[in-house]
C-alpha positions in Angstrom: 78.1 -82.0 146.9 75.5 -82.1 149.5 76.9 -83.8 153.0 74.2 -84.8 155.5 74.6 -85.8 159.2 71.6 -87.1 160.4 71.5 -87.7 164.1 74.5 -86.3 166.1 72.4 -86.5 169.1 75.2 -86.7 171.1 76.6 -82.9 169.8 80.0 -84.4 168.7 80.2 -83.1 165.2 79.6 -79.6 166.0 83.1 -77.8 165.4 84.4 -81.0 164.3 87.4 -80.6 162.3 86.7 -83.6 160.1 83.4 -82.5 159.5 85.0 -78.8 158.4 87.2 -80.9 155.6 83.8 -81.5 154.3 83.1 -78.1 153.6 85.7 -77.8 151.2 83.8 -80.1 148.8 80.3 -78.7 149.1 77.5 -78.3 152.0 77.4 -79.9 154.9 74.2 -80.2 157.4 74.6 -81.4 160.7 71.4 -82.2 162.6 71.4 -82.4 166.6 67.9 -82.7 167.5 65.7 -86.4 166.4 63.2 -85.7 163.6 59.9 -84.8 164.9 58.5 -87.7 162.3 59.5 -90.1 159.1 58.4 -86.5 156.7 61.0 -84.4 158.5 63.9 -87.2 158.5 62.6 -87.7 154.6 62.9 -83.8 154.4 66.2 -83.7 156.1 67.5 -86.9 153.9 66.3 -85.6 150.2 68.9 -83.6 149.2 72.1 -85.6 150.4 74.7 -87.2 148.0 76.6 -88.5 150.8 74.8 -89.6 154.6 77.1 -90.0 157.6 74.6 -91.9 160.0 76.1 -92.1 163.1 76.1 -96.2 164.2 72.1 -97.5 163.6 70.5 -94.5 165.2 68.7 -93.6 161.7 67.8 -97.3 160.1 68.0 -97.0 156.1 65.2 -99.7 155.4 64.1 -100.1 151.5 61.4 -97.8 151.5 63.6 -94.8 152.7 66.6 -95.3 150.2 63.9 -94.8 147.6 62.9 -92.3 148.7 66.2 -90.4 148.5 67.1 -89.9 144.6 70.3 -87.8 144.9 71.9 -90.8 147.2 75.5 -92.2 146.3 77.3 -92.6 149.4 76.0 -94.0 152.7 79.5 -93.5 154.9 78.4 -95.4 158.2 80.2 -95.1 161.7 81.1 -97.9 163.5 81.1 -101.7 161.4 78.1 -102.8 161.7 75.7 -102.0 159.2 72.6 -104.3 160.0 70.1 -101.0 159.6 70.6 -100.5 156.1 69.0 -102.4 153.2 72.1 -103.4 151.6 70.4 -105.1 148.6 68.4 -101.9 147.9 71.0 -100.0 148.3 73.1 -101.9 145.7 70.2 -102.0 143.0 70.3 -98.5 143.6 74.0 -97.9 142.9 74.4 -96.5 146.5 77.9 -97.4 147.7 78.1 -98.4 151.8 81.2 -98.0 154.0 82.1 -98.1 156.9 84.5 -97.6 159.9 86.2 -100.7 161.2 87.6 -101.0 164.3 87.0 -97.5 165.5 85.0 -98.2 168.3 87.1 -101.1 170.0 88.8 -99.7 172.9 85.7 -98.6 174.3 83.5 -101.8 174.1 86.5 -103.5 175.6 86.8 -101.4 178.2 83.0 -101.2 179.2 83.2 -105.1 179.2 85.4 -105.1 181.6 83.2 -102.4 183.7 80.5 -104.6 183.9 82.1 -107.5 185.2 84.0 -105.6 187.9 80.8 -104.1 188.8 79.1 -107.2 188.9 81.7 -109.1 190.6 82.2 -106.7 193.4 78.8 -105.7 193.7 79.7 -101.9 193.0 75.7 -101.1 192.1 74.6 -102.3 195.6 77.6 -100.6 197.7 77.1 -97.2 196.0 73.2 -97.5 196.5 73.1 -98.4 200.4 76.1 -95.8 201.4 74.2 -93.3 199.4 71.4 -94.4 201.9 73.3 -94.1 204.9 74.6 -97.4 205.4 77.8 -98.9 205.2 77.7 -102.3 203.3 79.8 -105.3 204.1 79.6 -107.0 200.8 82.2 -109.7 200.0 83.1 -109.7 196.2 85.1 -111.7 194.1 88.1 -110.9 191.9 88.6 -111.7 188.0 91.8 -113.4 188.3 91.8 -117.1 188.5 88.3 -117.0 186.9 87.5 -118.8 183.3 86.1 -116.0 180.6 84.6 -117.4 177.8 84.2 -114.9 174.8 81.8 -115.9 172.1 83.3 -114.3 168.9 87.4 -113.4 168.7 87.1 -111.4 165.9 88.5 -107.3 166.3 87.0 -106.9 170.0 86.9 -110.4 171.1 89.8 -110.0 170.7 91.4 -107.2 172.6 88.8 -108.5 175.5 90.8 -111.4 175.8 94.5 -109.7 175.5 93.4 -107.9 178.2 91.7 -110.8 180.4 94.9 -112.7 180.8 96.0 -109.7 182.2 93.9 -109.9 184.6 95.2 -113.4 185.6 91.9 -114.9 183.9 91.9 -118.2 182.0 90.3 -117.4 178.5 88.4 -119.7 176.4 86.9 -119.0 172.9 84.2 -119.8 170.7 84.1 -118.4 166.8 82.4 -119.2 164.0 85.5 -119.5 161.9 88.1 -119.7 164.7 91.5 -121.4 163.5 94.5 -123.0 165.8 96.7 -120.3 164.7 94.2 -117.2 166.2 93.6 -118.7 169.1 97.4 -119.5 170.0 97.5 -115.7 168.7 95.7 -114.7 171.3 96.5 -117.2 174.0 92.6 -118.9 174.4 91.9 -122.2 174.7 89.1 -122.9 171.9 86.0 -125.2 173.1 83.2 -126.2 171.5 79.8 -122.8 172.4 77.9 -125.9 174.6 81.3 -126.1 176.5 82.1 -122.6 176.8 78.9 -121.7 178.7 79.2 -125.0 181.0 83.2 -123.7 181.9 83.0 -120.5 182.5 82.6 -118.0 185.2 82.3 -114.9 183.1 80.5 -115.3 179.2 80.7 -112.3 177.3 79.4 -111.9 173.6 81.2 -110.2 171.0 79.8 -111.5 167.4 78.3 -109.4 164.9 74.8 -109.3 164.8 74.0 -111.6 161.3 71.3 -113.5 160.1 73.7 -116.4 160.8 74.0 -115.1 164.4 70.4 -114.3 165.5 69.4 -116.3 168.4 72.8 -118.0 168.4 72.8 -118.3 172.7 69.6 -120.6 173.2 68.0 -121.2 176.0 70.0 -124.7 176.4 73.1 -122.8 176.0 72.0 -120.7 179.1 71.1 -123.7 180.8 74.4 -125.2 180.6 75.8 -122.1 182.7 77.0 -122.3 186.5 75.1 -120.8 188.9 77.7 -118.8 189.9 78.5 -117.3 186.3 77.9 -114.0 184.8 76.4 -112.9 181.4 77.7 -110.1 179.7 76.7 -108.3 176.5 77.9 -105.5 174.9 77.4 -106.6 170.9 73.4 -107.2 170.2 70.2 -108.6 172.0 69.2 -110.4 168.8 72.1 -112.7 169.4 70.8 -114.3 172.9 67.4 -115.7 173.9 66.4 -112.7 176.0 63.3 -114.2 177.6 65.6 -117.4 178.6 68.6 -115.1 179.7 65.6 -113.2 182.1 63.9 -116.2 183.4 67.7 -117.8 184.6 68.2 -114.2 186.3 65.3 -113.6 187.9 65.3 -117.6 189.0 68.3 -117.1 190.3 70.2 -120.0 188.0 73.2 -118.2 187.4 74.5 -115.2 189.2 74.3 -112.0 187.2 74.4 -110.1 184.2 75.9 -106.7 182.6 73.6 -105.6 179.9 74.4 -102.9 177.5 72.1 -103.9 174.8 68.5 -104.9 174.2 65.6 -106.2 172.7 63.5 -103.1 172.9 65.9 -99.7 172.8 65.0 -97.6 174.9 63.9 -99.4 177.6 60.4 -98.3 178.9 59.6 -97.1 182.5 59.1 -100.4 184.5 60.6 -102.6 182.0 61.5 -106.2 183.5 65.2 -105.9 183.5 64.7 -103.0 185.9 63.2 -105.4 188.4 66.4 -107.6 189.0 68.8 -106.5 191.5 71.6 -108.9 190.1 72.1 -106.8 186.7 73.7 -104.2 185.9 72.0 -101.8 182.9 73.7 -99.6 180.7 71.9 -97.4 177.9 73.8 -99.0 174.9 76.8 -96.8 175.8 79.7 -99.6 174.9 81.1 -97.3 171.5 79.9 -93.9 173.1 83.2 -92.1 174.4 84.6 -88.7 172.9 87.5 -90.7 171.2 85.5 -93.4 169.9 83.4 -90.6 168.0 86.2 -88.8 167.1 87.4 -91.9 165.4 84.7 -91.9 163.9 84.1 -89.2 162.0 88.1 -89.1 161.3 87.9 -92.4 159.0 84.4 -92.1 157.7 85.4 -88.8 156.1 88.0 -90.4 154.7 85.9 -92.5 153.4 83.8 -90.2 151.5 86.6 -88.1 150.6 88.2 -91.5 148.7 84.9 -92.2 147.3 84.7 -88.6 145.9 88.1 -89.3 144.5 87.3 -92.2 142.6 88.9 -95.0 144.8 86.1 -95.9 147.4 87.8 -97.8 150.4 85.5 -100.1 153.5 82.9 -100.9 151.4 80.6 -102.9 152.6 78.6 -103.8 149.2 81.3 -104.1 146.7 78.7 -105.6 144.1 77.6 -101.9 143.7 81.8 -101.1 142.2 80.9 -103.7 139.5 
């Protein structure tokens, strides 16, 4: 059996126990570096049974799947699994996992980074005592503030557990968002156009979906206070970026934390780089040693079930019929 890690850029996997339980089943090839071009990745893809991609870093569109013949397993990291062709891949009898839940605590707590950041203006302090000054800067504190959290599915979740902790009132907004979760997790569930006009904090936490794409409008961000921060730590394809930039740089509401965006990675100069009232982070929500660990723990355990005959997390379930 031929095991192939594409794009442990991040030098993770090296060592990795879970990755050595794979040797006991065949060869495994873990590759640090990013292909040079779409031959080597095609080169470095051919002769793999089972792919671990780590998150969306190596998309699996149509046109690469067939180009990969020995394919049976695609064992994702992370949930989301918006970069690969799911409809090829089940014509093609490749079976897709992945590994829910795994990357939780870390989105959760980055969520709660930005705000703080924003709401005490941590960016702006650090940068003018670096300079020699010593900034006067009045912040303001989470508790007693309204969070609004679009999406109270697995992180949405634990993002609100842990804002009435922080004293914070906590409304929701879910596409299928019952009574009985909400009491669950003690939110108050409004109506999206009312969420965005009550809240002092907004943060997103839906999956990225055809049914989700462009789901915060440029009305919705209208509705916002002027005092209210945007945060996103899920996917730019849900909000109306250029809206979310022009109330920003207008000055309409009062910040943003940003770990996610439109074009990945930003370019030298981009616009968002312009605006002193966000903060900018390099898509790092899922990216901590445990969350990786995590990672690889469960999506080796998914190929070993799959190996076994009794494939668990999959995504495409068509493909077991």
């Amino acid at each position: 059996m031929n095991f192939v890690i594409p794009d442990d850029y991040d030098k993770a996997y090296l060592g990795s126990p879970h990755v050595e339980r794979l040797v006991l089943h065949g060869k495994v090839q873990v590759h640090t570096d990013p292909p040079r071009d779409e031959a080597e990745l095609i080169e470095r893809l051919r002769p793999a049974e089972v792919v671990i991609p780590i998150r969306e870093r190596t998309p699996f569109t149509a046109e690469r799947l067939l180009k990969l013949p020995h394919l049976r397993l695609i064992s994702m990291t992370g949930t989301g699994v918006a970069s690969i062709d799911l409809k090829t891949a089940t014509t093609r009898r490749i079976v897709v996992t992945n590994t829910p839940g795994t990357s939780g605590p870390a989105v959760v707590e980055l969520t709660f980074g930005l705000m703080i950041a924003l709401c005490r203006r941590l960016p702006a302090i650090d940068r003018e005592i670096r300079e020699g000054r010593w900034p006067q800067h009045v912040g303001s504190e989470l508790s007693g503030k309204a969070l609004g959290i679009i999406g109270l599915g697995a992180i949405g979740s634990r993002v609100a557990d842990a804002a009435r902790h922080f004293g914070m009132e906590v409304f929701a907004w879910s596409p299928r968002l019952t009574a009985d979760r909400a009491r669950q997790h003690g939110v108050t569930p409004l109506p999206l156009a009312d969420l965005m006009a009550r809240s002092d904090f907004i943060s997103v936490h839906v999956r990225s979906l055809p049914a989700t794409k462009g789901l915060v409008t440029r009305d919705l961000i209208r509705l916002m206070k002027p005092g209210a921060f945007f945060i996103n730590t899920a996917r730019a394809a849900i909000v109306d970026e250029d809206a979310l930039w022009e109330a920003l740089s207008a000055g309409r509401i009062a910040g943003a934390g940003l770990d996610v965006f439109a074009e990945e990675p930003l370019p030298a100069g981009h616009r968002w780089a312009g605006l002193p009232n966000v903060v900018l982070t390099s898509h790092r929500g899922w990216v901590t040693r445990e969350t990786l660990d995590r990672f690889m723990a469960v999506a080796v355990e998914n190929a070993l079930a799959f190996l076994a005959g009794r494939p668990v997390n999959v995504v495409n379930p068509d493909v077991l019929q």
